[in-house]
N, CA, C and O atoms as a GROMACS GRO file, in nm:
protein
  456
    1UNK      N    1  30.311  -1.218   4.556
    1UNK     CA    2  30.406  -1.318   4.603
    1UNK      C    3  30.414  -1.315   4.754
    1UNK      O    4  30.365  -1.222   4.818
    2UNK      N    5  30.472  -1.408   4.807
    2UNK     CA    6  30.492  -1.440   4.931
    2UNK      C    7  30.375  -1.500   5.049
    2UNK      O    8  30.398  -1.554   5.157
    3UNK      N    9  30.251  -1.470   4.990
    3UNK     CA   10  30.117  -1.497   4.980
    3UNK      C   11  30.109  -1.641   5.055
    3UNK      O   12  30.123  -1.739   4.982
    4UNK      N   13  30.089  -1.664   5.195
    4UNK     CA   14  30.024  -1.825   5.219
    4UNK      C   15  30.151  -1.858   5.273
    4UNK      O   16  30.188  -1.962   5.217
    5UNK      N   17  30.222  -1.824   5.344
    5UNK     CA   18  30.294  -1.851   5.380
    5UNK      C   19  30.352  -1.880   5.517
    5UNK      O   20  30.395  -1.775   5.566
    6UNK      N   21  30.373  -2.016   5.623
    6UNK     CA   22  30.376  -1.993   5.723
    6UNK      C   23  30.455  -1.962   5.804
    6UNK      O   24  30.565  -1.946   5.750
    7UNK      N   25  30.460  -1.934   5.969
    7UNK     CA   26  30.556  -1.783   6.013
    7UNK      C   27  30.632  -1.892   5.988
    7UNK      O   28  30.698  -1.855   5.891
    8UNK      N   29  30.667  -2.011   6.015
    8UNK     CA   30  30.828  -2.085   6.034
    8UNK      C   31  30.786  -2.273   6.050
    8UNK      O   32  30.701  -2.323   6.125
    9UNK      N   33  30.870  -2.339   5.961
    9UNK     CA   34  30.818  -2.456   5.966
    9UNK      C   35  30.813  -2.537   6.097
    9UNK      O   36  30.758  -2.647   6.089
   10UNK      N   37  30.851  -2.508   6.188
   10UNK     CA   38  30.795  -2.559   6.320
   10UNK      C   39  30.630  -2.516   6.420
   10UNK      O   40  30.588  -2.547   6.531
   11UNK      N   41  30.574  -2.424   6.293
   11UNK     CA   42  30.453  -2.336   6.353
   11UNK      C   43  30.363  -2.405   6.229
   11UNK      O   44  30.248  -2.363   6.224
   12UNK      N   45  30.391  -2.481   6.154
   12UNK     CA   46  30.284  -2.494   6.038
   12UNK      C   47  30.217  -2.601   6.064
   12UNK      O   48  30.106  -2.588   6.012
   13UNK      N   49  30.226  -2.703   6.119
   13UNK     CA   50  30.118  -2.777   6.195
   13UNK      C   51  29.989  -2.702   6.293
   13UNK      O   52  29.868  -2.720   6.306
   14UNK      N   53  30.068  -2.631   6.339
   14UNK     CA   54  29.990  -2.533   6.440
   14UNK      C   55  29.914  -2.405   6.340
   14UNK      O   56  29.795  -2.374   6.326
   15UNK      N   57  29.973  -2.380   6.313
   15UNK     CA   58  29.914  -2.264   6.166
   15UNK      C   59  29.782  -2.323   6.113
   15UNK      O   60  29.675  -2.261   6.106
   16UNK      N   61  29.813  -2.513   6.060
   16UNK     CA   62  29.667  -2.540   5.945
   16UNK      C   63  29.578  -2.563   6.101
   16UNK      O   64  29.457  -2.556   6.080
   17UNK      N   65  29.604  -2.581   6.208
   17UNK     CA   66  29.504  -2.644   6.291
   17UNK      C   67  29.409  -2.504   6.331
   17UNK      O   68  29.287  -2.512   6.340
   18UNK      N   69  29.453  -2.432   6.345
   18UNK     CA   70  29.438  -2.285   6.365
   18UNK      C   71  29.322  -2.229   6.228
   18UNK      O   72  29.221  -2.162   6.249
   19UNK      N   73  29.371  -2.277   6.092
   19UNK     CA   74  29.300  -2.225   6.002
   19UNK      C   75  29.176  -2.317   5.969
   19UNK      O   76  29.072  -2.281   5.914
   20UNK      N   77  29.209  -2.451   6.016
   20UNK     CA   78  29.095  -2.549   6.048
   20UNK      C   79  28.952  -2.544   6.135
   20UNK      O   80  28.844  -2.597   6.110
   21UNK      N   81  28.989  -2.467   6.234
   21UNK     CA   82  28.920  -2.411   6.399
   21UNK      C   83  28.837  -2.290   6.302
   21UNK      O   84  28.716  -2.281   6.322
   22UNK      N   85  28.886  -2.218   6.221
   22UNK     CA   86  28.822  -2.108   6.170
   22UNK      C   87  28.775  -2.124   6.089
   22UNK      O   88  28.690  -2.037   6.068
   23UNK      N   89  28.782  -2.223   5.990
   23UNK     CA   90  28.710  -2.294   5.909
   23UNK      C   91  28.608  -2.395   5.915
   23UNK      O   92  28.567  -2.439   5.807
   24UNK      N   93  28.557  -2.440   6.028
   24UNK     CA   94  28.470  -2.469   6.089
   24UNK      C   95  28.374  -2.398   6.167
   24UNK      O   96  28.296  -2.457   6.242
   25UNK      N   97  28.377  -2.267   6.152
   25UNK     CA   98  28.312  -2.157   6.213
   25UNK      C   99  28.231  -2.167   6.100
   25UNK      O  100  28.113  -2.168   6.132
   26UNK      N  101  28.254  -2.176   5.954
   26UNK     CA  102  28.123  -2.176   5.864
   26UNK      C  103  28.012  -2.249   5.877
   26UNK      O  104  27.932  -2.251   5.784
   27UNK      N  105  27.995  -2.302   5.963
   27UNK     CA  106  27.865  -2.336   6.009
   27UNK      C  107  27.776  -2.214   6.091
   27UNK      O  108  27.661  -2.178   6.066
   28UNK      N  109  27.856  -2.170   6.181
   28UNK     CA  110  27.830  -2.106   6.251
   28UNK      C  111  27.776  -1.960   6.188
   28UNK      O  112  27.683  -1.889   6.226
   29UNK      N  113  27.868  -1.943   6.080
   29UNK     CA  114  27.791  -1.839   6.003
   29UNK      C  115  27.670  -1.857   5.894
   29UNK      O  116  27.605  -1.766   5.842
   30UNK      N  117  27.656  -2.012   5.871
   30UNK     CA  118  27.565  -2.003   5.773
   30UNK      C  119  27.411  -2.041   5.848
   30UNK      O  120  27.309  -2.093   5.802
   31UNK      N  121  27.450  -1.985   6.001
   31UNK     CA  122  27.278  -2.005   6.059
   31UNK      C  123  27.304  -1.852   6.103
   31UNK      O  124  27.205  -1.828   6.172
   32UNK      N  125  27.388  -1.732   6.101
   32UNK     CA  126  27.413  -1.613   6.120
   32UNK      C  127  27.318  -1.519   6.028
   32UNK      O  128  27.306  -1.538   5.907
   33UNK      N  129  27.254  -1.422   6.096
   33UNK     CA  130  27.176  -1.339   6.040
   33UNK      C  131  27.268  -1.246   5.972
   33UNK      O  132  27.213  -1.137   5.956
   34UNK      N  133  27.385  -1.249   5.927
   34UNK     CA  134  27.461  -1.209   5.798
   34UNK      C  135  27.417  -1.265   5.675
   34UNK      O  136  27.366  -1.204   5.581
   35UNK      N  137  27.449  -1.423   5.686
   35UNK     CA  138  27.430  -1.468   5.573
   35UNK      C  139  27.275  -1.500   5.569
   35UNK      O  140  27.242  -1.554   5.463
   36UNK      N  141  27.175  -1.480   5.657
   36UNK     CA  142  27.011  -1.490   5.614
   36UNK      C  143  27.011  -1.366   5.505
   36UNK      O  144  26.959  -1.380   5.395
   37UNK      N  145  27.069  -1.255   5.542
   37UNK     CA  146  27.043  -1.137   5.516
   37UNK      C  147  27.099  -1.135   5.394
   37UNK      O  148  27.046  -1.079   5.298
   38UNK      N  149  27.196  -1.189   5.391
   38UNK     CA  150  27.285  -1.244   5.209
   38UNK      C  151  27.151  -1.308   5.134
   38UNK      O  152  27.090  -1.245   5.048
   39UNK      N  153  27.113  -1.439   5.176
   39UNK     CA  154  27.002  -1.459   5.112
   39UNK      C  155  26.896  -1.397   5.064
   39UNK      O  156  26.846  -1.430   4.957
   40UNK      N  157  26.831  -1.265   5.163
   40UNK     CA  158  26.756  -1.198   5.136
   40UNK      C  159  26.798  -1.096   5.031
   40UNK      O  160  26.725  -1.006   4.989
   41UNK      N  161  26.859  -1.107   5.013
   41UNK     CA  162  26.915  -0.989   4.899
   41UNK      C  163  26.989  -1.051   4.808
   41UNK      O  164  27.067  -0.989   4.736
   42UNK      N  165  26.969  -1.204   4.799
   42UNK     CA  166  26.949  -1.255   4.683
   42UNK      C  167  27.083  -1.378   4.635
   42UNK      O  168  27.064  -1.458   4.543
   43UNK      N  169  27.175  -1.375   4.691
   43UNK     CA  170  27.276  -1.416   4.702
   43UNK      C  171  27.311  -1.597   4.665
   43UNK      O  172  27.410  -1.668   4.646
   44UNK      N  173  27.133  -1.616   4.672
   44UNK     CA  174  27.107  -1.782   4.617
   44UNK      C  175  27.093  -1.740   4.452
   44UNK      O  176  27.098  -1.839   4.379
   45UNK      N  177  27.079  -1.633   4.394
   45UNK     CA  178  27.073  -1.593   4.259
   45UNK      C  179  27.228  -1.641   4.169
   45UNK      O  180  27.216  -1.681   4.053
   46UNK      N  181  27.373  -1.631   4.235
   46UNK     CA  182  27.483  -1.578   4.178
   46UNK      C  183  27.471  -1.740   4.106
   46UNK      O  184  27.397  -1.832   4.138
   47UNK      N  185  27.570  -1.732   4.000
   47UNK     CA  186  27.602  -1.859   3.956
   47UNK      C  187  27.676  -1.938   4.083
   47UNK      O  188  27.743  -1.887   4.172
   48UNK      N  189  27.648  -2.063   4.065
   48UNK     CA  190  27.726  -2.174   4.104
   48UNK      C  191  27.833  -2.239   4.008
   48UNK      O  192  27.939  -2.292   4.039
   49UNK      N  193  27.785  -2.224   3.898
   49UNK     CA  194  27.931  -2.273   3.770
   49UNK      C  195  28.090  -2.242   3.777
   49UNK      O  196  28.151  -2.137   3.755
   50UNK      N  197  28.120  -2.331   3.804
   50UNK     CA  198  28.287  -2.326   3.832
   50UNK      C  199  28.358  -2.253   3.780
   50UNK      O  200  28.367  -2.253   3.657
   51UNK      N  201  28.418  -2.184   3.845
   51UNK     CA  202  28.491  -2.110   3.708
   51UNK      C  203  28.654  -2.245   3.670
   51UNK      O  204  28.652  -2.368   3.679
   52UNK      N  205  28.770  -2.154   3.630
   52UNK     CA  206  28.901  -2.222   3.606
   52UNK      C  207  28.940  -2.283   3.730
   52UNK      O  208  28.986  -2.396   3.752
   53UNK      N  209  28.915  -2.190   3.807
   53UNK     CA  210  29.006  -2.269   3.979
   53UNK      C  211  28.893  -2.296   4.035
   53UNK      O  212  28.887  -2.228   4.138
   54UNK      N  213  28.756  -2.389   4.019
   54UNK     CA  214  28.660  -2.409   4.060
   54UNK      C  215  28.590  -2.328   4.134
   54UNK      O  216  28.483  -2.388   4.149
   55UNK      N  217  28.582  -2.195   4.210
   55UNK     CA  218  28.533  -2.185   4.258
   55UNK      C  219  28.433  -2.099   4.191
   55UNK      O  220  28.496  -2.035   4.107
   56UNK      N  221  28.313  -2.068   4.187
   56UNK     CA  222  28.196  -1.942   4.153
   56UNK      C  223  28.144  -1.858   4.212
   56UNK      O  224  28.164  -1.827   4.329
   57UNK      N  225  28.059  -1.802   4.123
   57UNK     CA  226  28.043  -1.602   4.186
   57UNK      C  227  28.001  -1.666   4.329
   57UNK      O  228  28.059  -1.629   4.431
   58UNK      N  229  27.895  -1.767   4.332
   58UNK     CA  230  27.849  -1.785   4.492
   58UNK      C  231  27.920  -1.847   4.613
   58UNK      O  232  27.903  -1.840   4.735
   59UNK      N  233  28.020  -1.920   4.517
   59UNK     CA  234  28.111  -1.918   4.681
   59UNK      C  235  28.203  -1.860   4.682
   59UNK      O  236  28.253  -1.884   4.792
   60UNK      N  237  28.283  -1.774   4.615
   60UNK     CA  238  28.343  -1.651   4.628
   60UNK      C  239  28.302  -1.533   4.735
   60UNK      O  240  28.369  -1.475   4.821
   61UNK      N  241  28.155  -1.521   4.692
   61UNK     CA  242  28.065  -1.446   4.768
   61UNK      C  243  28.083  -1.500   4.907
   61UNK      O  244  28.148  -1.441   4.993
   62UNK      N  245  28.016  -1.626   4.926
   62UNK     CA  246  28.004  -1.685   5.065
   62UNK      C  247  28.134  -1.662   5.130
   62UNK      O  248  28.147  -1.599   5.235
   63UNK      N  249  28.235  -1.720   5.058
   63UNK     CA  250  28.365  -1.698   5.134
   63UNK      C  251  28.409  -1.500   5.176
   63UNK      O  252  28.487  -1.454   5.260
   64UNK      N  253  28.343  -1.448   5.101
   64UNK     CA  254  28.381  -1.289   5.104
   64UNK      C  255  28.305  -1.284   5.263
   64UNK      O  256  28.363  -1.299   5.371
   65UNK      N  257  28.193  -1.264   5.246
   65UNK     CA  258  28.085  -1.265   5.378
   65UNK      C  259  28.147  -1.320   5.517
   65UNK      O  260  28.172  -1.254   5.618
   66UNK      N  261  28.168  -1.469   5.492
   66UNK     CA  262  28.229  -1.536   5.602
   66UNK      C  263  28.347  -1.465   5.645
   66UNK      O  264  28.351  -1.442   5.766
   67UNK      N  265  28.444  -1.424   5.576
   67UNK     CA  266  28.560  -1.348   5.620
   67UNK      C  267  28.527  -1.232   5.681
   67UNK      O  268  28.591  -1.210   5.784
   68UNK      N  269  28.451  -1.157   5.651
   68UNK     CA  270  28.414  -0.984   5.676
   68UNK      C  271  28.312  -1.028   5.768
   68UNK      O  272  28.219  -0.949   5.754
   69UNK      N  273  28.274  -1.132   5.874
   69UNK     CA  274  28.175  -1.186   5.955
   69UNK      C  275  28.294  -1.211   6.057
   69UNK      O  276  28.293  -1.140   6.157
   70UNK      N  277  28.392  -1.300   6.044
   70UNK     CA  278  28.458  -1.321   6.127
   70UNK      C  279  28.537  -1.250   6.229
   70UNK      O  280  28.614  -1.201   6.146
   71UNK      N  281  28.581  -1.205   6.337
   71UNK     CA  282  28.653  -1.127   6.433
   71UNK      C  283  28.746  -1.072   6.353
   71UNK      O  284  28.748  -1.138   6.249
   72UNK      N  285  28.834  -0.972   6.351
   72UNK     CA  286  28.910  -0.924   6.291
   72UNK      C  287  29.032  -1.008   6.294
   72UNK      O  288  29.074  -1.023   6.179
   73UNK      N  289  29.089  -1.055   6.364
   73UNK     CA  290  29.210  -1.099   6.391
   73UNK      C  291  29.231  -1.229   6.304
   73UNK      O  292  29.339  -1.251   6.250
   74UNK      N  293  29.124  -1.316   6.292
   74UNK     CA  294  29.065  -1.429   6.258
   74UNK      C  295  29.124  -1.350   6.085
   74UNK      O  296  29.235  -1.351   6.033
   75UNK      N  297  29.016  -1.302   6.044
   75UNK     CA  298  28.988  -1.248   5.927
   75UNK      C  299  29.114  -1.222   5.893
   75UNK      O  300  29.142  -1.302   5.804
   76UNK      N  301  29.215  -1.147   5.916
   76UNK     CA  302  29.339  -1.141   5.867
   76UNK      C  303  29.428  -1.260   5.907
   76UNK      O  304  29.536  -1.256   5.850
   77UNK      N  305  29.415  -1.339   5.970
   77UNK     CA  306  29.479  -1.451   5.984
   77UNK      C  307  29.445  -1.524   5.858
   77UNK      O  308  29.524  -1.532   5.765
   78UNK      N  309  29.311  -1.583   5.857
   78UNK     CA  310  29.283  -1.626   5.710
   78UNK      C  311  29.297  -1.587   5.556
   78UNK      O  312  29.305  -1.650   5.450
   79UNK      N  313  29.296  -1.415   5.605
   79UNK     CA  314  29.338  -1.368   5.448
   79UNK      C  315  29.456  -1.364   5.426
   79UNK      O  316  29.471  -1.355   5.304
   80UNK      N  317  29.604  -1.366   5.505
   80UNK     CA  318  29.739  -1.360   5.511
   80UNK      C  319  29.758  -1.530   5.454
   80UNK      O  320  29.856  -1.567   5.390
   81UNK      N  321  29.675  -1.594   5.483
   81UNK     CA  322  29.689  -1.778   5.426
   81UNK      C  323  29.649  -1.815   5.372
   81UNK      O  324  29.620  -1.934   5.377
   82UNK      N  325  29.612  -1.720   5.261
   82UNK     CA  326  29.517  -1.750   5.121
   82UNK      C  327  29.669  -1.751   5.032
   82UNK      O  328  29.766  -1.684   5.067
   83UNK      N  329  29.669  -1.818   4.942
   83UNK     CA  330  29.762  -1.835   4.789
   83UNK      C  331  29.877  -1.960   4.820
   83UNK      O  332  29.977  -1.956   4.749
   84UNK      N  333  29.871  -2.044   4.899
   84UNK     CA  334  30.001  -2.188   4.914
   84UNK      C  335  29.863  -2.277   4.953
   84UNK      O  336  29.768  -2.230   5.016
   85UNK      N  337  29.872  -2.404   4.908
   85UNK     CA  338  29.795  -2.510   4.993
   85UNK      C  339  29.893  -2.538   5.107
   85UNK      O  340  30.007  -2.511   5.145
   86UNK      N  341  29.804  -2.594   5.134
   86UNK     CA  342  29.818  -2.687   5.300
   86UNK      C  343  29.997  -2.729   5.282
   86UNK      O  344  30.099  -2.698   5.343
   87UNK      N  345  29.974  -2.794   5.191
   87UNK     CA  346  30.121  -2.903   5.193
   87UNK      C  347  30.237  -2.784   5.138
   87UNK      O  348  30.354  -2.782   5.178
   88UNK      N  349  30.193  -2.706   5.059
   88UNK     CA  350  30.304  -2.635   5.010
   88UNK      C  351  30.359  -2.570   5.112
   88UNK      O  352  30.482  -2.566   5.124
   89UNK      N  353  30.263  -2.502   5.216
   89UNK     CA  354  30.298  -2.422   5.319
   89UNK      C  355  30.404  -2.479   5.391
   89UNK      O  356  30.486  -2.406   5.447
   90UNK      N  357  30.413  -2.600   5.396
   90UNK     CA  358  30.483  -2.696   5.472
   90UNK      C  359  30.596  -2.711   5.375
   90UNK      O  360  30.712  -2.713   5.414
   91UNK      N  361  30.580  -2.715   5.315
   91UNK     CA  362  30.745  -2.745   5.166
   91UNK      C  363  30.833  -2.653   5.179
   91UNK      O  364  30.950  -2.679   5.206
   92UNK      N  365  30.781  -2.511   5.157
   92UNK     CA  366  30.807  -2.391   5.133
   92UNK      C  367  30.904  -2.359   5.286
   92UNK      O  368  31.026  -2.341   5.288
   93UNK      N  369  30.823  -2.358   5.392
   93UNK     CA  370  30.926  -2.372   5.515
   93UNK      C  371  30.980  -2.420   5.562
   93UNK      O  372  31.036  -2.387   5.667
   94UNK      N  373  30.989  -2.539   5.494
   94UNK     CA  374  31.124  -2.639   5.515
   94UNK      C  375  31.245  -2.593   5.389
   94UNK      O  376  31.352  -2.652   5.383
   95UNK      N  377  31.220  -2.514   5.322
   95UNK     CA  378  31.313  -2.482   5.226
   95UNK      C  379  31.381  -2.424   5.293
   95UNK      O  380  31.492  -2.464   5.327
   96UNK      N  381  31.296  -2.252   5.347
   96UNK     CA  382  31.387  -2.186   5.440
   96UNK      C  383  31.412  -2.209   5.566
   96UNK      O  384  31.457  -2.124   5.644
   97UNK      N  385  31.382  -2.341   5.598
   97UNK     CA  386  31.465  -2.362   5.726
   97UNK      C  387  31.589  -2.408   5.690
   97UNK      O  388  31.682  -2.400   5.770
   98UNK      N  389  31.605  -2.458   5.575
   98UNK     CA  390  31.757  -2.570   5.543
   98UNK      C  391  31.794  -2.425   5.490
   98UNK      O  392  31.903  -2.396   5.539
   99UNK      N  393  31.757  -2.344   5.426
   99UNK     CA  394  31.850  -2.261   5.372
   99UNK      C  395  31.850  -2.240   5.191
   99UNK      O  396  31.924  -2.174   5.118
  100UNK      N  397  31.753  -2.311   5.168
  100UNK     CA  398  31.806  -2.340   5.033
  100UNK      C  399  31.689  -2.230   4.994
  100UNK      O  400  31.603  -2.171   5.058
  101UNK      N  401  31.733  -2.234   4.855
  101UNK     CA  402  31.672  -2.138   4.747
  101UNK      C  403  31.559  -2.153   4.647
  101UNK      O  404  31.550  -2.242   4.563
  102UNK      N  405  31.477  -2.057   4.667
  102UNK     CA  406  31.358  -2.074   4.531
  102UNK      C  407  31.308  -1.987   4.471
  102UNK      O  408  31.332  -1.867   4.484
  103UNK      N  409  31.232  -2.037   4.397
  103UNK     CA  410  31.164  -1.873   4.322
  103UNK      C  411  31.041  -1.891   4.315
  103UNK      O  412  30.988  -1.995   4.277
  104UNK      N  413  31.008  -1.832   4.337
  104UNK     CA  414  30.850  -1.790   4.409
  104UNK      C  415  30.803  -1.738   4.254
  104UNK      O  416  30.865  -1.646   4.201
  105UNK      N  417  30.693  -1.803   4.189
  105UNK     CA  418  30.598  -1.769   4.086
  105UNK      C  419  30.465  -1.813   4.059
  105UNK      O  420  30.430  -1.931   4.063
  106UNK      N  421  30.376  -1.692   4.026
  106UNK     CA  422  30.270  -1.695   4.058
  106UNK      C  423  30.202  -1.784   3.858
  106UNK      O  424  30.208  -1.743   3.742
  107UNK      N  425  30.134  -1.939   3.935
  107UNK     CA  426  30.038  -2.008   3.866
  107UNK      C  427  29.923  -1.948   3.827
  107UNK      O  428  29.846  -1.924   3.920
  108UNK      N  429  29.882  -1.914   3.713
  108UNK     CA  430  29.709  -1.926   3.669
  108UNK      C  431  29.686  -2.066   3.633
  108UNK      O  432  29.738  -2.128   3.540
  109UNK      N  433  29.562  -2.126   3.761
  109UNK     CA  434  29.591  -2.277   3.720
  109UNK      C  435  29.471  -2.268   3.572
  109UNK      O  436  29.492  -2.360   3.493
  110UNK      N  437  29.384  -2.196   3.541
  110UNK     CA  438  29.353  -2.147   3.444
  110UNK      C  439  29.374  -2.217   3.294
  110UNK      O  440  29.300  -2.268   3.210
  111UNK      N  441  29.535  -2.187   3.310
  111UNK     CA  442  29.554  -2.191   3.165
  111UNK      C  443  29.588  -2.339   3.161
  111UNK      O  444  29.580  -2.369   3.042
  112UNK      N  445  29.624  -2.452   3.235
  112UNK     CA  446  29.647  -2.580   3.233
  112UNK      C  447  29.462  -2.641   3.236
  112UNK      O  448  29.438  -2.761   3.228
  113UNK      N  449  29.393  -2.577   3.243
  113UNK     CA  450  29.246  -2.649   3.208
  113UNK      C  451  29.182  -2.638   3.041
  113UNK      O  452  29.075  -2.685   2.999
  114UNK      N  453  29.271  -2.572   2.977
  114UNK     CA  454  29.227  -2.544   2.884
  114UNK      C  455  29.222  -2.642   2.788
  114UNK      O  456  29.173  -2.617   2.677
   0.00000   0.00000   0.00000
């Protein structure tokens, strides 16, 4: 819980533009002799088949790489803003800016595909 969350709803515009800038660095890593070296050791092998929350073993992977490639600071910036989308991040801190109350529970979107 608490997962994806931004510092304060007057910073969350600034927060996705920030996670945008670093998310556009995947280019930059996928001509990086990290990820050649991913390839070479096989990494075009993993499935691509979606799993429940779409993503698969190979872009799981890619996304693992890209993170543990990126500057440190970066890298925990992006992993601290993993678990809210974009818009929720923005919902969520407008809650606690007014004050009001919620309960924070964790979705397997999983079981609604079934």
């Amino acid at each position: 819980k608490s997962r994806g969350k931004v510092e304060d709803f007057s910073t969350a515009g600034e927060e996705h533009l920030r996670r945008e800038a670093i998310q556009a660095k995947k280019r930059d890593f996928f001509q990086s002799q990290a990820f050649s070296n991913a390839c070479d050791e096989g990494i075009e092998g993993l499935s691509k088949d979606p799993r429940g929350d779409s993503s698969s073993q190979y872009s799981r992977e890619v996304q693992r790489l890209f993170l543990a490639w990126l500057p440190e600071e970066e890298r925990h910036f992006m992993e601290a803003s993993e678990g809210l989308g974009n818009s929720q991040k923005a919902e969520v801190a407008w809650l606690e800016r007014k004050g009001y109350a919620y309960t924070e529970v964790e979705v397997d979107i999983s079981q609604w595909l079934q």
